[in-house]
C-alpha positions as CSV (number, residue, x, y, z in Angstrom):
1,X,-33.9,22.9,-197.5
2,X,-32.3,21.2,-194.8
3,X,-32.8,17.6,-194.3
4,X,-34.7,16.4,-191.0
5,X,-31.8,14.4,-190.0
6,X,-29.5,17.5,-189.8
7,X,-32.4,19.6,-187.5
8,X,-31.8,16.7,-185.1
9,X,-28.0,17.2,-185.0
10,X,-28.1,20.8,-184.7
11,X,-30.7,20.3,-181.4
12,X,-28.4,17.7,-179.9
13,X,-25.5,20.3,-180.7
14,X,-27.1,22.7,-179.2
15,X,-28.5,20.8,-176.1
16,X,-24.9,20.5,-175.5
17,X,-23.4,23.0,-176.0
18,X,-26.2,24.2,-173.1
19,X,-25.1,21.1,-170.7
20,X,-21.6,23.2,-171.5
21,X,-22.1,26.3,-170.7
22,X,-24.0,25.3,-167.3
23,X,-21.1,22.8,-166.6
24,X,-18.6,26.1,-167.0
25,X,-20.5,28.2,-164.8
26,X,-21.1,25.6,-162.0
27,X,-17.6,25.0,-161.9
28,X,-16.2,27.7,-160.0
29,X,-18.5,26.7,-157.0
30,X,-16.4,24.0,-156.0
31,X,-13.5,26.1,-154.6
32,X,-15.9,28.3,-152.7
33,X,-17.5,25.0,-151.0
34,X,-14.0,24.0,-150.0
35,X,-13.0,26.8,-148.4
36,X,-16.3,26.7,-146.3
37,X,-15.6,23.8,-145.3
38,X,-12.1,24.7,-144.0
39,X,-13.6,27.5,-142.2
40,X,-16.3,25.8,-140.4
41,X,-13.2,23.3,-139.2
42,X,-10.8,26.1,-138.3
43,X,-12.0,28.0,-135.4
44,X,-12.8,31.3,-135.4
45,X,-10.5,34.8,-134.5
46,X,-13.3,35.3,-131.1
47,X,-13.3,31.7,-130.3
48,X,-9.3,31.9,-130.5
49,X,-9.5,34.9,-128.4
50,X,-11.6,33.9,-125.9
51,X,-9.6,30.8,-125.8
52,X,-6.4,33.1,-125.2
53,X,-8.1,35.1,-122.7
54,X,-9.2,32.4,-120.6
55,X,-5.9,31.5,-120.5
56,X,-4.1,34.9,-119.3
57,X,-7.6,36.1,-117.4
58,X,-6.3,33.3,-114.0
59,X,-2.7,35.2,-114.0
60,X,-4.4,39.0,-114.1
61,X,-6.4,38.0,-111.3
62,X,-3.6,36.5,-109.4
63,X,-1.3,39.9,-109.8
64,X,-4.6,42.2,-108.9
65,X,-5.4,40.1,-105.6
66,X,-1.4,40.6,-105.3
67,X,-1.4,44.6,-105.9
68,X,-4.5,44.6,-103.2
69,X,-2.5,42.6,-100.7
70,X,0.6,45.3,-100.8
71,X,-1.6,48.2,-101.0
72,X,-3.3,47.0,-97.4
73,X,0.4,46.5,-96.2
74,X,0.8,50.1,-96.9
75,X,-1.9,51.3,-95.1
76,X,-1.6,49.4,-91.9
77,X,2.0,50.4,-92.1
78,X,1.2,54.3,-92.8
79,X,-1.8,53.3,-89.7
80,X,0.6,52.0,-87.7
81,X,3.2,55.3,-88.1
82,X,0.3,57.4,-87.1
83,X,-0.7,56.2,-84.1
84,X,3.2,55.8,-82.9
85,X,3.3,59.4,-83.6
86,X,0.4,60.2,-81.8
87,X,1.0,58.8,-79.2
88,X,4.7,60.2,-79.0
89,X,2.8,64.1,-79.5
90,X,0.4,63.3,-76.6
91,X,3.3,61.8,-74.4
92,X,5.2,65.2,-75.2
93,X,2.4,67.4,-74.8
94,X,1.4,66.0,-71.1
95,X,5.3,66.4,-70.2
96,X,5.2,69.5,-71.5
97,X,2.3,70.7,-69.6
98,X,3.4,69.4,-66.1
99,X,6.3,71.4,-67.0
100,X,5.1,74.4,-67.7
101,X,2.3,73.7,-64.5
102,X,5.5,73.2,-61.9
103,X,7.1,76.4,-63.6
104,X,4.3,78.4,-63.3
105,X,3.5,77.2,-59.9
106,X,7.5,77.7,-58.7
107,X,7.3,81.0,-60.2
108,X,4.4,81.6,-57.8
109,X,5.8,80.1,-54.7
110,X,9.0,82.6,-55.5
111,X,6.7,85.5,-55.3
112,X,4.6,83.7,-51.8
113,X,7.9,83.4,-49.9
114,X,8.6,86.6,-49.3
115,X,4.8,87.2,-48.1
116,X,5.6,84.3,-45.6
117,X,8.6,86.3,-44.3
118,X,6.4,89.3,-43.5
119,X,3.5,87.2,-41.4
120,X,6.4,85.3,-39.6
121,X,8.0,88.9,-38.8
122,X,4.9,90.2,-38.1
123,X,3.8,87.2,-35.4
124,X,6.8,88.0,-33.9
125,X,6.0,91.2,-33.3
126,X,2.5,90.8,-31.7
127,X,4.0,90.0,-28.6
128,X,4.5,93.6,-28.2
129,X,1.0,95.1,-27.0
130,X,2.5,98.6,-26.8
131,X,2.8,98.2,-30.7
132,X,-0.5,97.4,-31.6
133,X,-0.7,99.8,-34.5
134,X,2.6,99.4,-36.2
135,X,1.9,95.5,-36.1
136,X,-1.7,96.3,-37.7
137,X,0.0,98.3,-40.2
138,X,2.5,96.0,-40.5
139,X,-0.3,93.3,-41.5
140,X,-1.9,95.4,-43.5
141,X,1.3,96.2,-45.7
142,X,1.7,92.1,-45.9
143,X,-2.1,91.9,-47.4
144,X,-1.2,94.5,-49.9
145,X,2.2,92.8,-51.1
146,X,-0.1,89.4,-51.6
147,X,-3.1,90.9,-53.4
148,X,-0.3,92.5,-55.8
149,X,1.4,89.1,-56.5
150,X,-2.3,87.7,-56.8
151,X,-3.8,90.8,-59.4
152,X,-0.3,90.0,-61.4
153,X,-1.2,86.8,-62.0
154,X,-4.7,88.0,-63.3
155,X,-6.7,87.1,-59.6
156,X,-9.0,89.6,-59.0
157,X,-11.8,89.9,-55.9
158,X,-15.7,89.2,-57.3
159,X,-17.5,92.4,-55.9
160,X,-20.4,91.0,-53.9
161,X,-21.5,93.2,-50.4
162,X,-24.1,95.4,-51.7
163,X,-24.4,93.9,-55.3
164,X,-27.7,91.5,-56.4
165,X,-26.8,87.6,-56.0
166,X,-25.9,86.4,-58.7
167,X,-25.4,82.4,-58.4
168,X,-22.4,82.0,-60.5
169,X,-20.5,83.7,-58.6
170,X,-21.9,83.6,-55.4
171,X,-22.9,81.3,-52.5
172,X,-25.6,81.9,-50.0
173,X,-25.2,80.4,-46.8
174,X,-28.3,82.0,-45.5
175,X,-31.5,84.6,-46.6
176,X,-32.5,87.0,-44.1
177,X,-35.9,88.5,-44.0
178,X,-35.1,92.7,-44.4
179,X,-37.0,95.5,-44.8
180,X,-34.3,97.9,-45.4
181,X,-32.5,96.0,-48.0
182,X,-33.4,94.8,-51.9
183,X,-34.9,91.1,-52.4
184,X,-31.9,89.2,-53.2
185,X,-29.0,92.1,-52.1
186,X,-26.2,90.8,-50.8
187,X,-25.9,92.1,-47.5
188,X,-23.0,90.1,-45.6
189,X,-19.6,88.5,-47.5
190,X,-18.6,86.3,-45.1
191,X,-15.9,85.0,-47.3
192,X,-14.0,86.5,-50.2
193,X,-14.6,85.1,-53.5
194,X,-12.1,85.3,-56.6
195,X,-11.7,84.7,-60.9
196,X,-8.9,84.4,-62.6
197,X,-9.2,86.5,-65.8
198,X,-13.1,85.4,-66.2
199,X,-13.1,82.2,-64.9
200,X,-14.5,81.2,-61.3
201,X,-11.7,80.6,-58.6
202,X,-14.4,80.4,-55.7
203,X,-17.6,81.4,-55.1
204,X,-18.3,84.1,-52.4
205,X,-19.9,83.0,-49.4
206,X,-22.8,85.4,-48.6
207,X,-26.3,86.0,-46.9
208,X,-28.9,87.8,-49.3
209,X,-31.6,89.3,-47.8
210,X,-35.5,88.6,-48.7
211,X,-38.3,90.5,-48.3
212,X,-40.7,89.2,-45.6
């Protein structure tokens, strides 16, 4: 039987050895708490990053607003090329058309000139009243060697005595009241109208009749 003196010395030996055991386990917390600490004084790997990018974010800008600057450069220098070459092409193309106009036109004239020999042969020859038909043959020849030149170069007459009026091609001087006749015949050309291939050289002047 164990003396109450010794219970009392196994309690406080066991009280202690408690206070022990909770003292070894609490211990390892200390290192944990330091190393919180240390982190909340270092900054963090974002914060550091965001601190670097701040940095570097002043020269990207910089270089962008730079690559903008010679990419405008480029296009007023490609806008500036351009309109030099256009207006070089429309310089050429308005030479070139005046020269093909005066070749075209001294190709004409070439073919005229002989025409103009005939009529100047042929007022010659009207002073001769005893050769009145030769000199209207004579004419008549001259007239035939022009309408050639003209119907090569695609110039053809616009058909209009007889034929309905027809105000794109023709131009009436005058309506006539007729019985005889069509509302809106032509029944007088009084002058000669012409196209070139289908467009309008000049109208024919002409009187169209109307019914009364």
């Amino acid at each position: 039987m164990k003396h109450p003196f010794d219970r009392s010395v196994e309690a406080v030996d066991l009280s202690a050895s408690s206070d022990g055991e909770r003292m070894s386990v609490s211990q390892p917390e200390a290192p944990e708490t330091a190393r919180a600490a240390r982190d909340a004084e270092q900054p963090s790997a974002s914060d550091a990053g965001r601190a670097v990018a701040s940095n570097v974010e002043p020269a990207d800008e910089e270089s962008h607003v730079a690559a903008l600057a010679r990419e405008r450069d480029e296009y007023k220098d490609r806008l500036l090329r351009t309109t030099a070459d256009f207006d070089n092409y429309r310089r050429r193309v308005t030479r070139e058309r005046g020269e093909l106009v005066d070749h075209v036109a001294s190709d004409l004239l070439r073919e005229i000139l002989p025409i103009v020999d005939d009529l100047e042969r042929a007022l010659s020859a009207a002073d001769d009243t005893e050769n009145v038909g030769r000199y209207r043959q004579g004419v008549e020849l001259i007239y035939r060697h022009l309408f050639d030149v003209l119907k090569k170069r695609g110039v053809t007459p616009i058909e209009a005595l007889g034929a309905d009026f027809d105000p794109h091609v023709h131009h009436a001087v005058a309506h006539e009241p007729s019985s005889t006749h069509r509302d809106g015949e032509v029944i007088t050309e009084l002058r000669k109208g012409y196209k070139i291939a289908d467009r309008l050289l000049r109208a024919s002047l002409v009187k169209v009749a109307s019914r009364e």
